[in-house]
C-alpha positions, -999 to 999 in steps of 0.1 A, spaced: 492 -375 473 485 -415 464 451 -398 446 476 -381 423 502 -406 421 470 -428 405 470 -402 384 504 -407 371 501 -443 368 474 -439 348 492 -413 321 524 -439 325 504 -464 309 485 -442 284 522 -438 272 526 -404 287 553 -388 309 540 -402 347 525 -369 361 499 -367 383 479 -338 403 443 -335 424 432 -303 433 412 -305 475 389 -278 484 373 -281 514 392 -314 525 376 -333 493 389 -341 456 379 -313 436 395 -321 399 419 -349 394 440 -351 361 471 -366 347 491 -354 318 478 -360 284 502 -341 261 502 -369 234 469 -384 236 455 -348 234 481 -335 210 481 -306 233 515 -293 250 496 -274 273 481 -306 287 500 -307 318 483 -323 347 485 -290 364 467 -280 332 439 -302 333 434 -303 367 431 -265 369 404 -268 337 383 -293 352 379 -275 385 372 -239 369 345 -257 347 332 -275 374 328 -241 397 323 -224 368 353 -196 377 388 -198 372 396 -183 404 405 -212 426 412 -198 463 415 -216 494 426 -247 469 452 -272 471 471 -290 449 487 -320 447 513 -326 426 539 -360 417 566 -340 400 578 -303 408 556 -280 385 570 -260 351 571 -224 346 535 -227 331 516 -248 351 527 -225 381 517 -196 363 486 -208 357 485 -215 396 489 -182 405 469 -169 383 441 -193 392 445 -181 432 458 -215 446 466 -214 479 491 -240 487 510 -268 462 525 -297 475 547 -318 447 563 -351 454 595 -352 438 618 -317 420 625 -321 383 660 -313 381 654 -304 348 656 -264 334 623 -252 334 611 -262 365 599 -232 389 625 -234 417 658 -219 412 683 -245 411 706 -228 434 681 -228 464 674 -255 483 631 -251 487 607 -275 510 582 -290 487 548 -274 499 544 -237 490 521 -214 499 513 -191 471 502 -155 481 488 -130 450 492 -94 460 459 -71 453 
């Protein structure tokens, strides 16, 4: 988590929202990224986003299983989309965005490390 909380500092002072994330497989960074939604012009550029990019160009398949990420701020409805879509098997976030949007319901109280499961 500091590796992604870099991250964060480093969008903070690239003028962007602080969000951070680093994707581990096999106990070693993978991908690291931090959102760049104004530098890039992009709204998809999430650091979810671009951390999930980087690793499925540097393995050269989106499918990311047996992958962890780790996240500064509770993931949107898109970046964890594009998690479960991309087979990661756990996310751990640092803090929850009490903010609509966000993929926990508010009315649940959640622990902040997830394993997420595909069916086949």
């Amino acid at each position: 988590m500091e590796k992604a909380l870099a991250q964060a500092k480093a969008a903070g002072r690239n003028q962007e929202v602080p969000v951070g994330a680093v994707l581990v497989r096999d106990g070693r960074i993978w991908a690291r990224g931090r959102n760049a939604m104004i530098g890039r012009n992009d709204p998809t550029a999430h650091a979810e986003m671009v951390v999930l990019r980087r690793a499925g160009r540097k393995g050269g398949n989106y499918r990311l299983g047996g992958c962890d990420l780790y996240v500064t701020l509770e993931p949107c409805l898109m970046c964890y989309s594009a998690m479960v879509q991309a087979r990661i098997r756990r996310l751990v976030y640092a803090a929850d965005d009490p903010r609509p949007g966000s993929f926990r319901p508010a009315s649940t109280t959640w622990s902040r490390t997830y394993t997420i499961t595909a069916s086949r």
